[in-house]
C-alpha positions in Angstrom: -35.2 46.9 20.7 -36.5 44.9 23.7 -38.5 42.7 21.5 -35.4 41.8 19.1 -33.8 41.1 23.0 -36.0 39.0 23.8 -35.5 36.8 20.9 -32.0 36.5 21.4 -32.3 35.4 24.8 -35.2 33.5 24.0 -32.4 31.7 21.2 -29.8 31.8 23.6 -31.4 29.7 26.0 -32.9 27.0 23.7 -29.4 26.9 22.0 -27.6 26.4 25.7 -29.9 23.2 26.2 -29.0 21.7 22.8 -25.7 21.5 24.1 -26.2 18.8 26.5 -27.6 16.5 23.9 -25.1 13.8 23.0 -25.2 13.6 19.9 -24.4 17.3 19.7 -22.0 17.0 22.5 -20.0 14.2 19.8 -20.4 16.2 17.0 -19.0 19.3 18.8 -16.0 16.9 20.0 -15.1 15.9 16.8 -13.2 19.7 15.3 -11.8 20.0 18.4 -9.9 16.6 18.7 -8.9 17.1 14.8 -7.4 20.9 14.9 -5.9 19.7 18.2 -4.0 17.1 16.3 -3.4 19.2 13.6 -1.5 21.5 15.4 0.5 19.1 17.0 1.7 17.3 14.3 2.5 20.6 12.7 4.2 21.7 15.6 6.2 18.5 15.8 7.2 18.9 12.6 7.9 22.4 11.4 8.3 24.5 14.8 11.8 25.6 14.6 11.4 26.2 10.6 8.6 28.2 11.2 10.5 30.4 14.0 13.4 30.9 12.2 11.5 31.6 8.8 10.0 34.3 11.1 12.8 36.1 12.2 14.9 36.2 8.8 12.0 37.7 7.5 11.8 40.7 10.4 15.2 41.0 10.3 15.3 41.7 6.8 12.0 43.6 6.3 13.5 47.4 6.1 10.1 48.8 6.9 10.1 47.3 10.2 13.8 48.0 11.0 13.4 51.0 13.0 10.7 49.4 15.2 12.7 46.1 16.0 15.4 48.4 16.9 13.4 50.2 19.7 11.6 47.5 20.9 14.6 45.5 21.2 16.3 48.1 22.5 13.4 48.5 25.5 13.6 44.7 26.0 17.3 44.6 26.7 17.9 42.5 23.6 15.4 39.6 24.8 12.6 41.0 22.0 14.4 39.2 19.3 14.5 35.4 21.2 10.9 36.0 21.9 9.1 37.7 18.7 9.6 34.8 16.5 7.4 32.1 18.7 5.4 35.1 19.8 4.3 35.9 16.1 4.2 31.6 15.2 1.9 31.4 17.7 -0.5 34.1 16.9 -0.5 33.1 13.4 -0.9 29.6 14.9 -4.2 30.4 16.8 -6.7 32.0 14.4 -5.6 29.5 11.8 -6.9 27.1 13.8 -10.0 28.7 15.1 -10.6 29.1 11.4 -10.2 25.6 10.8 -12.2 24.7 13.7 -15.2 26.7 12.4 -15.2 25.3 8.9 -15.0 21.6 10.1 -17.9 22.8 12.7 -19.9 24.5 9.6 -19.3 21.0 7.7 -20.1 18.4 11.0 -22.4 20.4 13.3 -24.2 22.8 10.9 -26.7 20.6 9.2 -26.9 18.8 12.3 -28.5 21.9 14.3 -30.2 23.4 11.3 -32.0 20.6 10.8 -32.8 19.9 14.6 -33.8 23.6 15.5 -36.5 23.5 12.1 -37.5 19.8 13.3 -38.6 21.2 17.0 -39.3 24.8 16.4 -40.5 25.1 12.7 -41.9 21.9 11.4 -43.5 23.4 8.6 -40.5 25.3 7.8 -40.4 25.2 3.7 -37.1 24.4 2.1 -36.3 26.5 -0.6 -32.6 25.0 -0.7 -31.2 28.1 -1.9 -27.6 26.8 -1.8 -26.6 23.3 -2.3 -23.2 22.0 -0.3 -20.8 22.9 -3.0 -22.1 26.3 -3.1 -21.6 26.6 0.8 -18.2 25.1 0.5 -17.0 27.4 -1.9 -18.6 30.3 0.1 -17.1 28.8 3.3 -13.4 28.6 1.4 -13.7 31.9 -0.1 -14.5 33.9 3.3 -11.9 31.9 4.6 -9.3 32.9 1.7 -10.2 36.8 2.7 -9.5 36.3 6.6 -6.3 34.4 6.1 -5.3 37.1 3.5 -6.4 40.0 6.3 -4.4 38.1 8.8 -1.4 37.8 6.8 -2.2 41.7 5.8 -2.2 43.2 9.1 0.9 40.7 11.0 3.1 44.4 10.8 0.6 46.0 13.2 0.6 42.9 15.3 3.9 44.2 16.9 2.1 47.1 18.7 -0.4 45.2 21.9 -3.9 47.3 20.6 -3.6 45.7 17.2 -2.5 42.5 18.4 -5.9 42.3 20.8 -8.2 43.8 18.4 -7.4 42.8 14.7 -7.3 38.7 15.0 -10.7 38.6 17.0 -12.1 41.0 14.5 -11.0 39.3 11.4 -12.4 35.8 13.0 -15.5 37.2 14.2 -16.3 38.4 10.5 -15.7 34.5 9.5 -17.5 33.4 11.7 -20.7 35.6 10.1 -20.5 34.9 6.9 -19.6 31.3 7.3 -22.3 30.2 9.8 -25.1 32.3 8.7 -24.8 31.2 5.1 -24.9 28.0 6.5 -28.0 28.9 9.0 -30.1 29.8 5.7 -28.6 27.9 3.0 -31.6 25.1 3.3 -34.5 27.3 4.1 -34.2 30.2 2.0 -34.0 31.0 -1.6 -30.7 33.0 -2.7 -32.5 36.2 -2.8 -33.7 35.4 0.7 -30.3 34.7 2.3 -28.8 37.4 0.8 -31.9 40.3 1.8 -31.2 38.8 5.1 -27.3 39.0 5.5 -27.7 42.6 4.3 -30.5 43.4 6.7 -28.7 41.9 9.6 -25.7 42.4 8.6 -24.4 44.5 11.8 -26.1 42.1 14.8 -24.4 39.4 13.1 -21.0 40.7 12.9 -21.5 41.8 16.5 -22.0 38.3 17.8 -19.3 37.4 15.3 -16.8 39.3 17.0 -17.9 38.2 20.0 -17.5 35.0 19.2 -14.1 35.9 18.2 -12.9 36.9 21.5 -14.3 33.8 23.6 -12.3 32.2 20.9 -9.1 33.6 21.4 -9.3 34.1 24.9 -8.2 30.6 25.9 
């Protein structure tokens, strides 16, 4: 145990200092700056549809009649101004995050595979045992699943445990699959990566998820 700590620290660090390089620093700028104009120009755009597209559907979902009656009745009538934003916005969020992650698997991936093998493991062999259109469709598949999971488990979001729990967990999964297919794609042969994501399948998910929540903390 203390050994496999060390080497996450030891990663941690190193992968802290990268950071402050500038090309790094550009490429890290880059999904940030387009989701944020994404979701503007969304926003600008389709808000109020969005809000109100919300609401008819509550309202006429028979399943979730009883609880939009007593949570409506708690609220003194203010729950049903406030749900439909409320439920655009976290819908909004891990879309975005998800978005964010692919275009930082596509810009900054390659970029800090190849820079971490260049000072660390020179003699790294590359057994290239995914090509990009294989990560791409690996990348939009995972991402098909969590957008399906979201969309899945938006009933439960009504109630404040499943609203803090289910969006960070769904993201943090993503953010597995989708960065450590990416981490091995070049280096290992198909057999490889995949002996690898089932050995370390649990560590992985755990930084995941914890990736997850820093991400939807802001």
């Amino acid at each position: 145990m203390l050994p496999a700590m060390g080497t996450v620290f030891d990663a941690f660090w190193r992968a802290a200092a990268y950071c402050f390089m500038p090309r790094l620093i550009l490429l890290s700028l880059l999904p940030l700056i387009v989701a944020s104009a994404s979701a503007f120009g969304l926003a600008w755009f389709f808000w109020e549809d969005a809000v109100n597209g919300v609401r008819d559907l509550l309202e006429g979902w028979q399943l979730l009649a009883p609880a939009m009656h007593w949570l409506d009745g708690i609220s003194g009538g203010a729950f049903r101004s406030v749900i439909g934003p409320l439920i655009v916005v976290a819908l909004s969020v891990p879309v975005l995050l998800i978005t964010a992650l692919l275009l930082v698997a596509v810009f900054m991936g390659p970029a800090i595979v190849s820079l971490v093998a260049q000072r660390r493991f020179p003699g790294l062999q590359k057994r290239r045992g995914a090509g990009v259109w294989r990560a791409v469709a690996w990348g939009l598949g995972s991402t098909v699943v969590a957008l399906g999971a979201l969309v899945l488990s938006l009933p439960f979001w009504l109630f404040p445990p499943a609203a803090l729990l289910l969006p960070p967990l769904i993201w943090g999964w993503l953010t597995y699959r989708v960065m450590a297919f990416d981490a091995w794609a070049d280096h290992a042969s198909a057999e490889e990566r995949r002996l690898l994501m089932r050995r370390h399948r649990l560590p992985l998910l755990g930084m995941g998820v914890a990736t997850g929540y820093l991400g939807a903390a802001p």
